[in-house]
N, C-alpha and C positions, 0 to 999 in steps of 0.2 A: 165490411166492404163486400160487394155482389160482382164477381166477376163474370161475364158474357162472352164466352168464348168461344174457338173452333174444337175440334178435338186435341187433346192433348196424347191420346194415344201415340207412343212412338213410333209406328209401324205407319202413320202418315205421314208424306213428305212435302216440305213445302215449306218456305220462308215466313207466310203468317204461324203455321202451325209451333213451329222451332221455336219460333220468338217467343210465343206465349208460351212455349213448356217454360222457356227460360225464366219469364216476367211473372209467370206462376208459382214457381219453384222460390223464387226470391222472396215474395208476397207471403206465400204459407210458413215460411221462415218469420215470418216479421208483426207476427201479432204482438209483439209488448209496443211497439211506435203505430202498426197499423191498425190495430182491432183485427178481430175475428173476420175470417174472409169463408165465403159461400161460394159457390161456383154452379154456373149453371152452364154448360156445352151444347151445342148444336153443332154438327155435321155430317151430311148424308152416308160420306165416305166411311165411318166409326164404325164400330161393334156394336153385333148385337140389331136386332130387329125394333124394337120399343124402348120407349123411355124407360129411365130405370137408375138407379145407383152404379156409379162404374168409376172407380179407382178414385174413391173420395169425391168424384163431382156428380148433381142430379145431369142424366144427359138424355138427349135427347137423337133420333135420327132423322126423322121426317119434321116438316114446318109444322103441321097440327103437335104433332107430340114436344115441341119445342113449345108451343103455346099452353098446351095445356099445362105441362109442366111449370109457366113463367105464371099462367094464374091459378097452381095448384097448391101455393101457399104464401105466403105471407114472406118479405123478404127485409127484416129489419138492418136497413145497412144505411148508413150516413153519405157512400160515393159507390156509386157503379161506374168500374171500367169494362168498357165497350171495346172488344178486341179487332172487329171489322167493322167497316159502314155496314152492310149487310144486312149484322147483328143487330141493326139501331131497330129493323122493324118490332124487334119483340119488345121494344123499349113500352109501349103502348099496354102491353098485358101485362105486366108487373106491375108488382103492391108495393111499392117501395115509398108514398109520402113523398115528402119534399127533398128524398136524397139528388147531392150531385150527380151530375155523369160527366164522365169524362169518354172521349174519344181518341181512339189510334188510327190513325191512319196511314197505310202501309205504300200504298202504291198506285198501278194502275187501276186496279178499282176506283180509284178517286178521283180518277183525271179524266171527269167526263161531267157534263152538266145532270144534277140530280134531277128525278122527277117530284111533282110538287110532293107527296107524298114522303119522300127522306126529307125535303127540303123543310117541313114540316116537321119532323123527329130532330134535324142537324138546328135547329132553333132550341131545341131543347138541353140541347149541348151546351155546360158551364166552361170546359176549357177542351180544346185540342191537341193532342198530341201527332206528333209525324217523324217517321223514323231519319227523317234527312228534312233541308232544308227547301230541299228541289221538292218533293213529295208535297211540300205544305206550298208551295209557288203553284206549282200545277194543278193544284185544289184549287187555291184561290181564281189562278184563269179562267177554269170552269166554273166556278160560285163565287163570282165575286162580294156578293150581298153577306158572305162569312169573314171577308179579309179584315176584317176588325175586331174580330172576336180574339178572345183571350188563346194563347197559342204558346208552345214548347217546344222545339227539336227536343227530340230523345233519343241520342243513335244505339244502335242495335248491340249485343258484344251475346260471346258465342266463346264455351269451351273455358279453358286454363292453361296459363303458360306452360309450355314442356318442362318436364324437371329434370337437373342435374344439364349432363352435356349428348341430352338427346340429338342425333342425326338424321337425317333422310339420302335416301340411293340418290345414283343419277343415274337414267337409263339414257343417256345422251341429250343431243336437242331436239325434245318432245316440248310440246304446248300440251297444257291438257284445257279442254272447254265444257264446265258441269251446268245442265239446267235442262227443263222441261226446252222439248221439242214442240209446242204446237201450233195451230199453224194461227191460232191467233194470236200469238207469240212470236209472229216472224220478226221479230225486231232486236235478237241477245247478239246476235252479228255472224251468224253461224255461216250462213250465206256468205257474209261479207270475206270472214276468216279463209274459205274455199277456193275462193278467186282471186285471195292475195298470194294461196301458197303455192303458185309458179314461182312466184316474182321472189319467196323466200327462198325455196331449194335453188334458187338459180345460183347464189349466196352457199348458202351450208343444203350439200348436197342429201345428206341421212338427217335433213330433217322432220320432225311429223307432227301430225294433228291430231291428236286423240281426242274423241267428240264423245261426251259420256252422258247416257239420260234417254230417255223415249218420249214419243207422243205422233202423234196426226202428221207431223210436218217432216219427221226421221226418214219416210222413203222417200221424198222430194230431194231430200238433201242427199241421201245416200247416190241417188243420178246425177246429182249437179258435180257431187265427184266422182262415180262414175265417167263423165263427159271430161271431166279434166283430163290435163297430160299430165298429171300426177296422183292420180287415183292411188298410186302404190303406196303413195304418201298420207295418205288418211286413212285413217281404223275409227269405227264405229262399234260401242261398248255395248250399245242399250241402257237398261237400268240395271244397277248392279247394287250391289251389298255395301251398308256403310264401311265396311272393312274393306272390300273392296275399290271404294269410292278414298280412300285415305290411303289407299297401294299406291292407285294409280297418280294419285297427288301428289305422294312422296317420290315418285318415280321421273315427275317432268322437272324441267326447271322454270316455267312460268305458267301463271293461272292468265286467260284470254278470255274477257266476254265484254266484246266493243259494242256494247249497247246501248240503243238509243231512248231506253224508260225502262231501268233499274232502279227502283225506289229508294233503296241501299246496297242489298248484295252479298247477304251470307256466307255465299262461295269465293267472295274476295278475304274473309277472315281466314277460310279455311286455311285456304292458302297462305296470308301472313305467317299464324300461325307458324306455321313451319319454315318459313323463310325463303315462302316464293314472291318474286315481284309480277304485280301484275300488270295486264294490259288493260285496262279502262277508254271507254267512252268520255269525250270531251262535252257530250250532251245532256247526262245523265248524273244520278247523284255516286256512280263511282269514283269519279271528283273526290266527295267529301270523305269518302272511307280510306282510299288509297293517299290521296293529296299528292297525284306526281310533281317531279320527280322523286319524292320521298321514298316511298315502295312501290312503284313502278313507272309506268307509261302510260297517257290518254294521247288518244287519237281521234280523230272526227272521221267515222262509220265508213262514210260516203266516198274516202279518199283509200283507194283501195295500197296506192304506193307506199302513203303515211305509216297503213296498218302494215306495211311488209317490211318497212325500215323502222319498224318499234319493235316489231317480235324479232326480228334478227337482232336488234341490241339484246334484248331479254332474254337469248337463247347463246349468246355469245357468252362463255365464263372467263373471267377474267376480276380485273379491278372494279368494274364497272358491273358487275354483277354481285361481287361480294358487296358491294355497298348498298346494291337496291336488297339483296335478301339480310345485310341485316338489320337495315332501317325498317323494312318491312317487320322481321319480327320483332324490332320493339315499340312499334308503332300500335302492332294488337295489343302488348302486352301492357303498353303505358294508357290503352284508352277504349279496348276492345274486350276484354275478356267479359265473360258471362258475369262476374262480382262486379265487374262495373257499369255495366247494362243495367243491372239490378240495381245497384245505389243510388242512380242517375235515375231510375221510376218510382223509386219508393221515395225518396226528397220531395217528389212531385207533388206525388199523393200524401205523403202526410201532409202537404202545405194547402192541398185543397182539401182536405177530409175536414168536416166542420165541427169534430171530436176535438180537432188538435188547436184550430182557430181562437 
């Protein structure tokens, strides 16, 4: 197997990146069912100036040195997984023969009409994968000439159960909100969260918004609560340390990101995990991760009251909150953990590797 990836480097952040550490890690595990797996990386953001050998994969950091590298040897594999559309261009410079490809598709990148050129490479595609079911809908709206191709949800899983009778703090009723700020990313409900929390402190007086993550769009929002009458009420983190980022997790009692095109949502396992219920988007596929009322709450973005009478339940402790945090953690643990992300892709792929056929 030829994997085609983003970097796998830890020190990059980001929901494709994680995913493939995870879907990689499982993979190099599984050469007696999968064969032998190769890796080649691309991402500008990586180590390192030139191509080159970097923690077991050929990688690459610029597009020429990604090419060179994809026709700089011979790549004897039966299926290549394609871990971005993106990635499909290098599809064309590979020695690969009549291996399958398969495709992931993650999210927003997908949800826009291709130009002839992918649509061209997305032809070449033997089967589809998509982290949610909404992700592989939203594709199709845009490309409808794919929506017959051969297709898999593969949801995402992240981490391992806590062991023993691990706990978390409460630092009262905190919300915490984790994701890139940018501004063409105005859509994770950052906005929306801001302008509901009059309407929440009016309810629970010491309540707050903790907004964790940076980018382009963090000083726009930093004013819009500035301008509120509750500015006292929102802290802004920036980006901060994965240990850090698991403090301030353990510290709220609900995870909130009302958004309107979250492909899956990561940051809603973290949360599980630990047995926070979350707030979700009624538009999005945090639906399919969370499944309110199970482990948490959806809301529709746009109704700002909606969003202020669901985070005041999810911040309220009680009966009703022990119930969402501990369906929430067994809901990661029965369908979410990183071993089952991975068994749930490796099935895939041995059913399509033409070894195993």
């Amino acid at each position: 197997m030829l994997g085609i990836f983003p970097s796998l480097n830890p020190a990059v952040f980001g929901g494709v990146e994680e995913s493939g550490r995870v879907a990689w890690s499982g993979i190099e595990k599984s050469s007696d069912s999968i064969g032998e797996s190769r890796l080649l990386c691309y991402s500008p953001s990586g180590p390192g100036t030139v191509s080159g050998c970097w923690g077991g994969a050929l990688y690459a950091r610029t597009k020429p040195g990604a090419i060179l590298a994809a026709l700089g040897r011979q790549w004897p594999a039966g299926t290549i997984l394609i871990w971005h559309i993106d990635l499909l261009q290098l599809l064309p410079f590979l020695r690969v023969g009549r291996a399958k490809v398969v495709l992931f598709l993650h999210g927003i990148e997908s949800w826009r009409r291709q130009n002839w050129f992918i649509c061209s490479l997305l032809k070449r595609v033997d089967l589809f994968l998509s982290n949610s079911a909404y992700t592989w809908d939203r594709f199709v709206a845009f490309n409808r000439q794919f929506g017959h191709c051969p297709h898999q949800t593969i949801h995402l899983g992240l981490g391992a159960p806590l062991v023993g009778n691990e706990s978390t703090s409460d630092s009262g009723p905190v919300v915490v909100m984790l994701g890139r700020m940018a501004e063409q990313e105005d859509y994770k409900g950052h906005r929306e969260m801001i302008h509901a929390w009059r309407l929440v402190v009016q309810r629970i007086r010491d309540a707050e918004l903790w907004i964790v993550g940076s980018g382009t769009l963090q000083k726009d929002l930093e004013r819009v609560a500035r301008e509120s009458s509750v500015c006292h009420h929102v802290r802004f983190f920036g980006e901060v340390s994965p240990e850090k980022k698991q403090e301030l997790l353990s510290q709220c009692r609900c995870l909130a990101l009302p958004s309107r095109g979250e492909g899956f949502g990561l940051v809603y396992l973290e949360a599980m995990r630990i047995g926070k219920p979350c707030l979700v988007s009624s538009l999005d596929a945090g639906q399919e991760v969370v499944n309110p009322p199970e482990a948490g709450l959806a809301v529709n973005p746009d109704n700002i009251h909606e969003i202020a009478d669901a985070t005041r339940r999810l911040l309220t402790r009680g009966r009703e909150w022990d119930g969402f945090s501990e369906r929430a953690r067994r809901r990661y643990e029965r369908q979410f953990t990183a071993a089952h992300f991975q068994q749930r892709l490796l099935r895939v792929l041995v059913e399509v590797s033409p070894r195993f056929q």
